[in-house]
C-alpha positions as CSV (number, residue, x, y, z in Angstrom):
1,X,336.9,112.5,301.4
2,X,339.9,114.8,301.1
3,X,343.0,113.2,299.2
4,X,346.1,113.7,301.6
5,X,349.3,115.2,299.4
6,X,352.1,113.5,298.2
7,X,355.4,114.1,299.1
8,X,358.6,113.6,297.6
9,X,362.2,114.0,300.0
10,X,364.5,116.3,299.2
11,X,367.5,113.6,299.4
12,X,365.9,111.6,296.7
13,X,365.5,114.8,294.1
14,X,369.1,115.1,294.7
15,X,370.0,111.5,293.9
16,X,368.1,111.7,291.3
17,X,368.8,114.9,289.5
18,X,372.3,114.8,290.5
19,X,372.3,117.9,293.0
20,X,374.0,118.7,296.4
21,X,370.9,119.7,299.0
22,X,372.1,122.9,298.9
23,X,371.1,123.4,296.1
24,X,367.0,123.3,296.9
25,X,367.7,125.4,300.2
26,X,368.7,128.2,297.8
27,X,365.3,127.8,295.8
28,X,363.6,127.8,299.4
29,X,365.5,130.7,300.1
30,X,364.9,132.6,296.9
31,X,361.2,131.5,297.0
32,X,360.5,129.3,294.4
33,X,360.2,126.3,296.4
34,X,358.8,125.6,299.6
35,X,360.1,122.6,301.0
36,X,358.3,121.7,304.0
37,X,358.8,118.4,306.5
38,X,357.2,115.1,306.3
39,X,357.3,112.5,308.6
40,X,360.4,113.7,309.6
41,X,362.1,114.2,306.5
42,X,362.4,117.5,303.9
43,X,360.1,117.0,301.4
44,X,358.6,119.2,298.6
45,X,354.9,118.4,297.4
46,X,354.5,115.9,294.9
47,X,352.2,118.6,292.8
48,X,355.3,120.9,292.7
49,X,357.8,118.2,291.2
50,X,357.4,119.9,287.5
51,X,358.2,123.1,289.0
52,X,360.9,121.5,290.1
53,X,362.4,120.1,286.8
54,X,362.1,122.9,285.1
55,X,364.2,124.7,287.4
56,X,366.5,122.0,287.2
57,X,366.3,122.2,283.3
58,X,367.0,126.1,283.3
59,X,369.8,125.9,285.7
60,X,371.8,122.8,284.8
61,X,370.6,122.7,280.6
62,X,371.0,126.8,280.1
63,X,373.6,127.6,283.1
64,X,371.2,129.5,284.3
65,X,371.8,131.1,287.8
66,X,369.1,131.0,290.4
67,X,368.3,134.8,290.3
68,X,368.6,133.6,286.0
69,X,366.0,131.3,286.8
70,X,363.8,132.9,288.5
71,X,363.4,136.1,286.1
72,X,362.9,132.9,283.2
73,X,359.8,131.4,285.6
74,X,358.4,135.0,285.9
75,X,358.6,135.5,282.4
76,X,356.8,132.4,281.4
77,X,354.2,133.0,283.8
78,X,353.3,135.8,282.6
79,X,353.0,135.1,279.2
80,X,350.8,132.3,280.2
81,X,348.5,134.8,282.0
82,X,348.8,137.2,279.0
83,X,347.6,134.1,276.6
84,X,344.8,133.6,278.8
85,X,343.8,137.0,278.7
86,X,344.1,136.9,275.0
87,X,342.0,133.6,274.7
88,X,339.4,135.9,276.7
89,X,339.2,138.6,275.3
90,X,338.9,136.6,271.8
91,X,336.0,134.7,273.1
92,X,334.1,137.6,274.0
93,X,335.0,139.1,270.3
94,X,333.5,136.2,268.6
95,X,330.3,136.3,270.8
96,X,329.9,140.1,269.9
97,X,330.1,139.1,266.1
98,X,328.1,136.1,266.5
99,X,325.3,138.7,268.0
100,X,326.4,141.1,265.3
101,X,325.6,138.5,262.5
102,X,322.0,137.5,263.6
């Protein structure tokens, strides 16, 4: 059974976050959303809505620009990956001790 995907329209972010339309063509347009239609209204995925308010947060919160924001998600992400890598790489250490101590 696969689950369909929820979508949210694009005029209701904009009611609700206080933003002209334009605005989320620009993310489209700059790549960080993809806002794709849904019985025949724009719509963005409702898995991508935090996405969403976190650009929203960085551009309306910080005065952030959209190139601004963009660099900001980037960032993030790839301390997120580093973390991982460092959660790894500790896991492995601690197994190596463990097999060191026995």
């Amino acid at each position: 059974m696969t689950k369909e995907k929820e979508y949210i329209p694009v005029v209701q972010l904009c009611a609700c976050y206080k933003v002209e339309i334009a605005f989320f063509i620009e993310l489209q347009d700059i790549g960080l959303i993809e806002i794709t239609t849904h019985e025949k209204q724009q719509c963005i995925p409702q898995e991508r809505i935090s996405d969403v308010e976190k650009i929203v947060r960085l551009h309306k919160e910080l005065g952030l620009n959209l190139e601004g924001v963009d660099v900001v998600l980037n960032l993030l992400q790839k301390v997120d990956q580093l973390q991982s890598d460092l959660t790894k790489t500790k896991n492995r250490l601690r197994l190596y001790e463990d097999q060191q101590e026995n």
